[in-house]
C-alpha positions as CSV (number, residue, x, y, z in Angstrom):
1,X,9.0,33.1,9.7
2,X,6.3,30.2,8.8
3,X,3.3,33.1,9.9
4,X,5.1,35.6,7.2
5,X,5.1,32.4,4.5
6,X,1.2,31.6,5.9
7,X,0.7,35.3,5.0
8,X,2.4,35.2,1.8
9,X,0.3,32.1,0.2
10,X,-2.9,33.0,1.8
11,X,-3.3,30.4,3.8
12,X,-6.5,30.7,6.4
13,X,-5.8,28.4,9.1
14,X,-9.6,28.9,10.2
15,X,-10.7,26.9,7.5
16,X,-7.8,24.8,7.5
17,X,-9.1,20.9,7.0
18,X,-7.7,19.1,9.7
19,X,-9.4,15.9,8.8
20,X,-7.4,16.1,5.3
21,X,-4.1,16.1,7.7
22,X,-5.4,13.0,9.5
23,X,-6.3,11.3,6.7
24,X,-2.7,11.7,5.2
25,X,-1.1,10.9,8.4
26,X,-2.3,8.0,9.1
27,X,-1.7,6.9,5.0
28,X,1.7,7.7,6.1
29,X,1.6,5.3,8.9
30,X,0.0,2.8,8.0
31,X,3.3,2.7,4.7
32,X,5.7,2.9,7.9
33,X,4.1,0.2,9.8
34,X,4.1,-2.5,7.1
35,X,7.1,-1.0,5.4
36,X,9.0,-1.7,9.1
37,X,7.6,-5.5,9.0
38,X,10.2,-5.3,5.4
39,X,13.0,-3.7,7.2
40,X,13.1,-6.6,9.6
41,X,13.4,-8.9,7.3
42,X,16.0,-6.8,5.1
43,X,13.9,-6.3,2.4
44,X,14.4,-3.5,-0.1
45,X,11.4,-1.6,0.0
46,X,10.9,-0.6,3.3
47,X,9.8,2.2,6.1
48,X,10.0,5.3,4.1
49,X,9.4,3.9,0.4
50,X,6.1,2.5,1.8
51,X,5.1,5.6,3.5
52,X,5.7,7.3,1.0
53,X,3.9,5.1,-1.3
54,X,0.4,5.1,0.7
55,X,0.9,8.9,1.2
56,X,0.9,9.1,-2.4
57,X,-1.6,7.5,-2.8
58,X,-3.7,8.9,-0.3
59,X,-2.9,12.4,-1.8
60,X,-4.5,10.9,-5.3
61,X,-7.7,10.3,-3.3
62,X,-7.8,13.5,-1.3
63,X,-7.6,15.0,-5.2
64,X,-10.1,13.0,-7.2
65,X,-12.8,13.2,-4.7
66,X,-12.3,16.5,-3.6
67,X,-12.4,18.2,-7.8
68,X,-14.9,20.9,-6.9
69,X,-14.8,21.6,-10.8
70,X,-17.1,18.0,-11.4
71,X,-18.2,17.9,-8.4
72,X,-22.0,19.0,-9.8
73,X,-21.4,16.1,-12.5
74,X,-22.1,12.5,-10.6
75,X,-21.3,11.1,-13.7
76,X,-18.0,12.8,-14.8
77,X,-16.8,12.0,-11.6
78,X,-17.5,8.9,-11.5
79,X,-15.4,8.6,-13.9
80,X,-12.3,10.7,-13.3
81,X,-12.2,9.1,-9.5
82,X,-12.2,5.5,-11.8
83,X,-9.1,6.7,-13.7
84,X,-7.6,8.3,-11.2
85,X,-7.4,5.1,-9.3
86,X,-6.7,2.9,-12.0
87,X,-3.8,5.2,-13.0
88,X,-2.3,5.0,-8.7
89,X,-2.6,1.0,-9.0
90,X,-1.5,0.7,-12.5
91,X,1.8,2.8,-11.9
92,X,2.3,0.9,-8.5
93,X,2.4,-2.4,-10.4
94,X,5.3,-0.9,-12.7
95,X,7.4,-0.2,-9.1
96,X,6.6,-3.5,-7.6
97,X,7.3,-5.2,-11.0
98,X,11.0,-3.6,-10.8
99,X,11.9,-5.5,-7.3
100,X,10.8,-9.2,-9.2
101,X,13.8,-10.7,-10.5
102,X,14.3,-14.0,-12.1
103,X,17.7,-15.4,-10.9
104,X,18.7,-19.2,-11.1
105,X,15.7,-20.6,-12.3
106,X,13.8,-18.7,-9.0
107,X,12.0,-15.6,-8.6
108,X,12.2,-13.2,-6.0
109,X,10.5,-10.1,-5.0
110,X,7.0,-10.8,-5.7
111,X,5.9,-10.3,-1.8
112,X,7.4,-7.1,-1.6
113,X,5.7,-6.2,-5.3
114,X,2.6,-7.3,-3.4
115,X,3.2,-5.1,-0.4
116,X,3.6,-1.8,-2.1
117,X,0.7,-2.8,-4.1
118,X,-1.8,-3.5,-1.0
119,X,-0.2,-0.1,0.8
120,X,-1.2,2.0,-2.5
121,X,-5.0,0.7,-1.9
122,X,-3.9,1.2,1.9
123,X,-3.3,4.7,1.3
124,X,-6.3,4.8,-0.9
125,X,-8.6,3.7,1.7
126,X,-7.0,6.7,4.4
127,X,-8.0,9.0,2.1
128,X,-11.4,8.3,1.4
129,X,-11.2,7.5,5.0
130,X,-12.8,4.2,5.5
131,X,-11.3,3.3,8.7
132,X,-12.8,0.0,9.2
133,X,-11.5,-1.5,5.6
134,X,-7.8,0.9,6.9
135,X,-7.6,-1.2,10.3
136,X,-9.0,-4.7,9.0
137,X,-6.9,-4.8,6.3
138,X,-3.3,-3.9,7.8
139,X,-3.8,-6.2,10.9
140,X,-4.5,-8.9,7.4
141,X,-1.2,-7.7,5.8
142,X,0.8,-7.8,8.8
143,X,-0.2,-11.5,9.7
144,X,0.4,-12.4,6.1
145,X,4.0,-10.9,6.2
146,X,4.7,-12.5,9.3
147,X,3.7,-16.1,7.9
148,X,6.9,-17.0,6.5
149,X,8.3,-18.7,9.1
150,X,5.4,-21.0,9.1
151,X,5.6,-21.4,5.7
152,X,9.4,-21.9,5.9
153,X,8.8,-24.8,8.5
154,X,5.5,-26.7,6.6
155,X,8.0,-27.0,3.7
156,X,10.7,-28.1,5.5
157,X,8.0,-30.3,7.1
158,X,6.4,-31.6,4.5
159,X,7.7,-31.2,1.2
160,X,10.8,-33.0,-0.2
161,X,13.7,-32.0,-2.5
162,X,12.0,-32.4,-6.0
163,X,9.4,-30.3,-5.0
164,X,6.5,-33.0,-4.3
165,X,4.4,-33.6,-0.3
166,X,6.5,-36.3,1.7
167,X,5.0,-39.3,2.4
168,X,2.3,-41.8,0.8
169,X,-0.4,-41.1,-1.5
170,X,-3.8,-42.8,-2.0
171,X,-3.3,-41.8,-5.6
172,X,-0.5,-43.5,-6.1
């Protein structure tokens, strides 16, 4: 069945680039990884929002770099790969705007509207595969997600109920 569909579309698996496949796998998990970090906490974007997010993403890249139509204009593309971009991390702002909410004088939301943010560039970054930025910067997002609880305790720690550090000041 899939070899009479291969046939059908014209696909040549001999020139099949398998590097494009990695590149989008591993935009897809690097999305799962951190969006699993956000299922463990209960979160609400989480595993397959994210991965689906840096795939997306990744997919953008794979396209503006790889226009063989400007390709013979440096300049052109310069420019289309600057739009295209812009356009991925504009739109992703729009989604992780919609998960802030202002509720009793508190906001919520804005880590995980700085998650799917940081996994759109993730997913940016697999597909122009720059692995070193790819590795450094997920091992940097994962210890930031998993902070809180150290945050959670300096507060408790150190900061009282209206907000201010406990204890004495020399400014006072």
């Amino acid at each position: 069945m899939l070899s009479v569909l291969v046939s059908e579309i014209g696909m040549d698996w001999q020139n099949f680039e398998w590097g494009v496949l990695g590149r989008l796998l591993a935009a897809t998990a690097v999305g799962a990884a951190i969006g699993l970090n956000r299922d463990v906490v209960g979160k609400p974007m989480g595993t397959r929002t994210l991965a689906l997010v840096a795939l997306g993403a990744a997919i953008v890249a794979l396209v503006a770099v790889g226009d063989q139509i400007i390709a013979p204009h440096p300049d052109a593309r310069s420019r289309v790969i600057q739009g295209v971009f812009q356009g991925v991390l504009t739109g992703i702002g729009f989604i992780g705007a919609g998960v802030i909410i202002y509720q009793k004088a508190e906001v919520k939301g804005l880590t995980t509207a700085a998650t799917v943010w940081v996994t759109a560039a993730l997913g940016i970054a697999c597909g122009l595969g720059e692995w070193s930025l790819v590795i450094s910067a997920v091992v940097l997002t994962l210890v930031v997600l998993m902070l809180k609880p150290l945050e959670d305790w300096v507060v408790r720690r150190y900061v009282n109920k209206k907000g201010q550090i406990a204890g004495k000041c020399d400014a006072d």
